[in-house]
N, C-alpha and C positions, 0 to 999 in steps of 0.2 A: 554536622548539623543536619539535620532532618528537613522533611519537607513533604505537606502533607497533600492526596490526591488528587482533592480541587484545586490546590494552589500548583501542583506542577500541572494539569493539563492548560490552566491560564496561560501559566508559562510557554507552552506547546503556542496557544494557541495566537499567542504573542510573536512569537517567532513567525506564525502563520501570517498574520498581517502584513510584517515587516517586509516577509518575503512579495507577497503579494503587491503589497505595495511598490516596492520597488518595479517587481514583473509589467505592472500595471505603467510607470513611469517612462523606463526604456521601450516598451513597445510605442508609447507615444514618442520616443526620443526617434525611434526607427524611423516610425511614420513620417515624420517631418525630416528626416535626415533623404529617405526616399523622394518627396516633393521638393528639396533644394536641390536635388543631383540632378533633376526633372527641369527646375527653372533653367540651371546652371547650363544645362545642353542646351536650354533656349536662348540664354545669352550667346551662347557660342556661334547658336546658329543666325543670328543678327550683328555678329562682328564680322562671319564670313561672307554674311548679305555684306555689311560694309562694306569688306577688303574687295569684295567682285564688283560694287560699284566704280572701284577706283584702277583696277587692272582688267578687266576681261569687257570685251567688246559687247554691246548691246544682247546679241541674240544668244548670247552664251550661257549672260549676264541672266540671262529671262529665265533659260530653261534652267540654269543651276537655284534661280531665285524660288523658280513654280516647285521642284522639288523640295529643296528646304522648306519651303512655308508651308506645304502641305503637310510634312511629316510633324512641323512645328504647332500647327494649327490642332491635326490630331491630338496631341502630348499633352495642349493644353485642355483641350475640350475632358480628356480620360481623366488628364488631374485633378480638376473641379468634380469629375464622379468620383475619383479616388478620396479625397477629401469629404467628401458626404458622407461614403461606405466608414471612413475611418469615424468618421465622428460618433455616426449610429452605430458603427462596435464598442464603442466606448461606452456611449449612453447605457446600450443592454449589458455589459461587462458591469458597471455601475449600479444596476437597478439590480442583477442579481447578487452583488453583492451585500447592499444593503438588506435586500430579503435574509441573506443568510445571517446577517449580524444581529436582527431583530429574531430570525430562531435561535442564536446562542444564547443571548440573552432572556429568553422563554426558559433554555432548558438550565441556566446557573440561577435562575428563580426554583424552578422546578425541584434543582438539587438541594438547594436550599430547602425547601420545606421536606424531603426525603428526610435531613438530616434532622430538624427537629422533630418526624414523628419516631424518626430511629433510634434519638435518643429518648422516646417517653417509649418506645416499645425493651431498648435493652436495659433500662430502669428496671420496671415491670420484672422483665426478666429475670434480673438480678435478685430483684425482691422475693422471688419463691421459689429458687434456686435451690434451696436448702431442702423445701419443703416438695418438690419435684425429687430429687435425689432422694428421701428418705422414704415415698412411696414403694412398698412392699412388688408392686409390679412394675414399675420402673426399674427396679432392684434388678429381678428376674429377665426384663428384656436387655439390661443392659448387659449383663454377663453372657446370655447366649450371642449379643452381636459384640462382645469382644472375643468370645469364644471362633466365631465366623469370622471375624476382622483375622485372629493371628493362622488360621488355617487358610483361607486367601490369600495371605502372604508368605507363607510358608508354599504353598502351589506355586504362587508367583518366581518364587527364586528357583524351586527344581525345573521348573520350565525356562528361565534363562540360565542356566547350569549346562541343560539339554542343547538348547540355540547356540552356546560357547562350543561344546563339543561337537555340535554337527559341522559347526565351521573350522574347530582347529582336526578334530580328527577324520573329518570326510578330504581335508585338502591334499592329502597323498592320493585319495584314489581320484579325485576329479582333474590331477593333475596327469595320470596316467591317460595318455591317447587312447591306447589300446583299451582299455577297461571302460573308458566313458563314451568309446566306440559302442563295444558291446550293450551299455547299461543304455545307451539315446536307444539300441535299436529294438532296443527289450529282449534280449538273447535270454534263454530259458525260460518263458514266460510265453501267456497265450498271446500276446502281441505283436510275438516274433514271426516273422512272413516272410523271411528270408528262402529260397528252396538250391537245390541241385548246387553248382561250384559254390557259390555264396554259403550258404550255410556248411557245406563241408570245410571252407577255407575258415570258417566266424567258430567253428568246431577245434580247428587246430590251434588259433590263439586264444581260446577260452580256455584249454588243455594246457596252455605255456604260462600262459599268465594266473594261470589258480582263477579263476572267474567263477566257478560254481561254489566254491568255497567264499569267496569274499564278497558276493553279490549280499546274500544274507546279512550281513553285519552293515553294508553300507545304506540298504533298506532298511534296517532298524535305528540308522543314527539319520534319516531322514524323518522316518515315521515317530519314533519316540517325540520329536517337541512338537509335534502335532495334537497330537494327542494330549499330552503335558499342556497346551496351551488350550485347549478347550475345555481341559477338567478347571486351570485358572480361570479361565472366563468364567464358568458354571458356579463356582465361588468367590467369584465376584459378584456376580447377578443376588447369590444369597447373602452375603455382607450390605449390597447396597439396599435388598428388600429388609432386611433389618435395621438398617440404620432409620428406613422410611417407615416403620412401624415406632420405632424407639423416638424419632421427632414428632409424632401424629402423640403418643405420649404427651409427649411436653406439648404442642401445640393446644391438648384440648387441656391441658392446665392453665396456658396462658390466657383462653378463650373464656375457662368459667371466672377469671379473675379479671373480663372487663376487656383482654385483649384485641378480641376481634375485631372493633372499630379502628384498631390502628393499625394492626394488619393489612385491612381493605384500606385504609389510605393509603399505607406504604405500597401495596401492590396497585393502586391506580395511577399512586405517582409515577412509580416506575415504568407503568405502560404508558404514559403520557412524555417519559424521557423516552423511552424506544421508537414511541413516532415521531417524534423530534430528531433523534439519530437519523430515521430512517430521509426525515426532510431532507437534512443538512447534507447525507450522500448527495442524494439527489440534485440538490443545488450545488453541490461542487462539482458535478458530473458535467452540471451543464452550465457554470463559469469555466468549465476547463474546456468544452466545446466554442464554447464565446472567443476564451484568452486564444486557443491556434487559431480561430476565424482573424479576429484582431492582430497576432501574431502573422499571420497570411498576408491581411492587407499592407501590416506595417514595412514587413519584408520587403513587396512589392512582387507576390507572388500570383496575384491575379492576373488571367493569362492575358486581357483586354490590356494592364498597365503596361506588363513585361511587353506584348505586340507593339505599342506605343513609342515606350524608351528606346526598344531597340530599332526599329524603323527611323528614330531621329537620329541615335547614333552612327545609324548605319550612310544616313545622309550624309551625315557630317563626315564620315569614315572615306568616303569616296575620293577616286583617284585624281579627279581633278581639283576637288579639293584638298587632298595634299598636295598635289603640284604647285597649286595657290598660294596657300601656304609658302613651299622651300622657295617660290620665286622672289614672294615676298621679303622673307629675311635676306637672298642674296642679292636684291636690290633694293636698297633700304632709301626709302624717303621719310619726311617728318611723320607724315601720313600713314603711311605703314608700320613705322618705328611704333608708334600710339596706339595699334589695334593689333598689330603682332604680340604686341605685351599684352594686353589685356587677355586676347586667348591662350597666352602661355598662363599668367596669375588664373583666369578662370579654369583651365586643364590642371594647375595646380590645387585649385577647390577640390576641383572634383577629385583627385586623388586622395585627399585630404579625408572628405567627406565619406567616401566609398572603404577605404581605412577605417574609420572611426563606424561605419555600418557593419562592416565584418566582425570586428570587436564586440558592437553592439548585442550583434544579432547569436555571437558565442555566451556570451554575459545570459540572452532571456534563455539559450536550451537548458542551461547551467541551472538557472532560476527554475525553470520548470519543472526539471528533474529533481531538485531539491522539494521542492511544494508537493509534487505528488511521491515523494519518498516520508515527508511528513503528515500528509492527509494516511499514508499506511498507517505510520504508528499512532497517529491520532484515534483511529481506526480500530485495531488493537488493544490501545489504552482503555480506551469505553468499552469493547467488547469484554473484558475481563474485569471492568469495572473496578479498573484501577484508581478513579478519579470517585470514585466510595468515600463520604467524608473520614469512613474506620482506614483508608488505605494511606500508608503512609511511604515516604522511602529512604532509607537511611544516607543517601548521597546528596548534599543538595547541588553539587555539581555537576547534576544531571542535567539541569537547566541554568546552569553557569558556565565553564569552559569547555565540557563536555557535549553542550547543544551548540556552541561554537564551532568547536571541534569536526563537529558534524555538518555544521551547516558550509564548514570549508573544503566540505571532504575529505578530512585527514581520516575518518573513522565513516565505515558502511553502515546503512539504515540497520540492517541487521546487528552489527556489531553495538550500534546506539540502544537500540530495541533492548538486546540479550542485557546491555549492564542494565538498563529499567528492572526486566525483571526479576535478576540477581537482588537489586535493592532493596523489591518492592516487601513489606510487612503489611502486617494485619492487627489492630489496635489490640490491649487485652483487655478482656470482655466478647469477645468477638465469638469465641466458643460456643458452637452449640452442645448439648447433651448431657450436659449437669454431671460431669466428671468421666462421661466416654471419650476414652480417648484411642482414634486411630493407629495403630502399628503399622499401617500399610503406608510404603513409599507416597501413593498416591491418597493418601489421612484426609478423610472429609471431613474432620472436625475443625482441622486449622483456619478456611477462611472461608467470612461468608457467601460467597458469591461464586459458581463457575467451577466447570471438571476440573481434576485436576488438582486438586486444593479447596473443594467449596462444601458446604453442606448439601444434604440430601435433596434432591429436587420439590419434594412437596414441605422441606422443613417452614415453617412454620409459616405457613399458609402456600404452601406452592403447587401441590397436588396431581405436578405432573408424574408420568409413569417413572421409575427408576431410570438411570443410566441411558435419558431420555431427554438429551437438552433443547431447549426452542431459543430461536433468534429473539433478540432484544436487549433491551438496556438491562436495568439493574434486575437481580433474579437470584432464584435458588432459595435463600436462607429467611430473608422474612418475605415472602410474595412473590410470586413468577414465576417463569422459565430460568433457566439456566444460561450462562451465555455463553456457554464452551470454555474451554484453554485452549491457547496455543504453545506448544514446547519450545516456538520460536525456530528459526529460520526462514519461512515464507510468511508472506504476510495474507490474511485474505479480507482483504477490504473488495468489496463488490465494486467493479468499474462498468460503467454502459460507454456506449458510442466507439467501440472498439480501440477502447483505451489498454495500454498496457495493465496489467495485473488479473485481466480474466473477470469473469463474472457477467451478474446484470447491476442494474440498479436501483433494483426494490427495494434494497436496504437488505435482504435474506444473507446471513451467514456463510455463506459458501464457499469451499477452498477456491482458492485461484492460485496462479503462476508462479507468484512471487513476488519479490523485493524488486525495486532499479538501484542499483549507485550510479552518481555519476563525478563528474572531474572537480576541480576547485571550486570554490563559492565565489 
């Protein structure tokens, strides 16, 4: 069963929530689990005030008391600012994420009317289809660019014919020391600088090893796909200024037929989803600076808190305070019995509590790492403009056991990514060029949108230069830029604040790092 573009990025973006939410939950579970383990050393340190009122002599009693309550007194004073800090991270954790819900909701309006002027522009389309196709110059442009399409593709494969050979037939000689000696030092060649013993010595193993003879051959199985690869490009560059002549065709047909007012919708929409993109980075960038601020506090990583906690445990830590203690259990009165227990059950809290933090605090990396592994491919998804109401994908357990699967980590973002794009199709009708049809691997007729697989950059109405993409949402085939492809393995979602994945956070298109995986969900 199938499942169409806006309805699996909902689905993404569902999961987004879910994650979020809960990240949002346990970091409050932290925070408070951090202010109990805080009270709990207070309690402790008021049973040992006790037990010293009932064994230790007045001036002892004083100075172990001045100690404790000072450290006691600090801990609390830090905690009342600890709990402020947490609150107001929350607050702004909150506020930015409500701004970001209110831009999704802008741009699934936004998509929304894309999709009904897309359907009165591919109507249109359809409608004079026939009559596009049977124009006498159209005729003629189309056969010179299938003519340039199959010579492009035909360059393309003797250049990875050449690429194969360089690498299976160059691997004898690059495995030979002595010859790749020779060849690093440029031996025969004006580069070679070698003089007196050196060069007579580099003379007698060029002599044993055939080196003037085999140098030539392994210079031509270097140079050949160089060259092979620039006469592809150059017939590339002619296929695609073809293709963008044969769409500027159709385009000024669609135009005298009424076109062009939905064109300029669809290309306004589109530019009003690419600033919208470009918001929602942005506001993730800086709910994910929020969430480790918040994260931070909830830890208990503020260095005033950690100063605090440990100063009181460090009271309580002390040798006369254990003495106190062991004297206490090995003389036991009713009085002792009652306060000996209660600092064993509250030291048992605290282990309890500090257990169940650790836990905690593995659960939110886990969480985070998930979130920003799905903000990639969310990322992705929109750049390719997979979420196109024409995009569809034949799995729908992309976003059933599959987005499970992943969110447990049994399967990497990468490997999640790769089956999307395997899935992903393109409606039919989607076609531009009234019966051109691409032969090259890389066929711009098959979908509308993006290198790779999309139509020509100024197809109908885009006007950008050939083989020429620009950052932003929807593009290429009716209005806009282009939004690139990615062949999959890295992801390049722009990140600021020196967040893993590289980049900035203008919302610009720009490679970066890569992927994260991380461990169980």
């Amino acid at each position: 069963m199938s499942i169409r573009g806006p309805q699996a990025l909902a689905s993404l973006e569902e999961a987004m929530r879910d994650i979020r939410r809960e990240e949002d939950e346990i970091s409050r579970r932290v925070a408070r689990t951090s202010e109990r383990i805080t009270k709990l050393r207070e309690a402790e340190a008021e049973y040992f005030r006790q037990l010293a009122k009932l064994r230790l002599d007045p001036k002892i009693q004083a100075e172990l008391d001045g100690e404790i309550t000072a450290a006691e007194r600090k801990a609390r004073d830090v905690l009342k600012g600890h709990a402020r800090d947490v609150t107001k991270a929350e607050t702004s954790l909150k506020a930015i994420e409500d701004n970001r819900s209110k831009l999704l909701e802008h741009r699934s309006a936004a998509l929304r009317l894309l999709e009904d002027k897309l359907e009165n522009l591919t109507a249109l389309t359809a409608k004079l289809a026939q009559q596009i196709a049977s124009d006498p110059q159209f005729i003629a442009k189309r056969q010179e660019t299938e003519e340039l399409d199959h010579i492009a593709e035909e360059a393309l494969k003797k250049t990875e014919q050449a690429e194969a050979d360089r690498e299976a037939k160059g691997k004898p000689y690059r495995d030979d020391p002595l010859f790749i000696y020779l060849w690093d030092a440029g031996y025969g060649t004006s580069t070679y600088k070698a003089s007196g013993l050196i060069r007579y010595l580099d003379g007698l193993v060029a002599r044993l090893i055939g080196f003037t003879k085999a140098r030539p051959n392994y210079h031509m199985l270097n140079e050949l796909p160089l060259r092979l690869r620039e006469h592809a490009e150059l017939q590339e560059e002619n296929v695609r200024a073809a293709e963008a002549e044969l769409a500027a065709l159709e385009i000024a047909a669609i135009d005298a037929a009424g076109g062009a007012p939905l064109r300029d919708a669809v290309e306004t929409t589109q530019a009003e989803i690419t600033k919208l993109d470009e918001q929602i980075v942005a506001l993730e960038d800086q709910r994910d600076a929020a969430a480790n601020a918040l994260r931070s506090l909830a830890e208990g990583e503020d260095p005033e808190f950690v100063r605090a906690a440990t100063d009181l445990a460090a009271a309580l830590a002390r040798e006369d305070i254990r003495t106190l203690l062991a004297e206490a259990r090995r003389t036991r009165t009713a009085q002792d019995d009652t306060i000996v227990g209660q600092i064993d059950e509250t030291r048992t809290r605290l282990g309890e509590e500090e257990t169940e933090s650790k836990e905690q605090r593995a659960r939110l990396k886990t969480l985070a790492e998930r979130r920003r592994e799905l903000e990639d491919i969310q990322w992705e998804f929109k750049k390719q403009h997979f979420d196109d109401p024409g995009s569809s994908f034949s799995q729908d357990r992309l976003v059933g056991d599959m987005l499970t699967e992943f969110l447990k980590g049994g399967i990497s973002a990468a490997a999640y990514w790769d089956q999307w794009r395997k899935s992903q199709n393109w409606a039919p009708g989607s076609e531009w060029g009234s019966g051109y049809k691409s032969t090259r691997r890389a066929g711009t007729n098959k979908s509308p949108w993006g290198n790779g697989g999309g139509w020509p950059d100024n197809s109908f109405g885009g006007g950008a230069a050939p083989r020429k993409p620009t950052p932003g949402g929807f593009g290429g085939a009716w209005g806009g830029g282009l939004g690139g492809g990615s062949a999959g393995g890295g992801f390049s979602r722009p990140r600021g604040g020196g967040s893993a994945g590289g980049g900035l956070s203008s919302g610009n298109r720009k490679s970066s790092s890569g992927f994260k995986t991380g461990g169980r969900f």
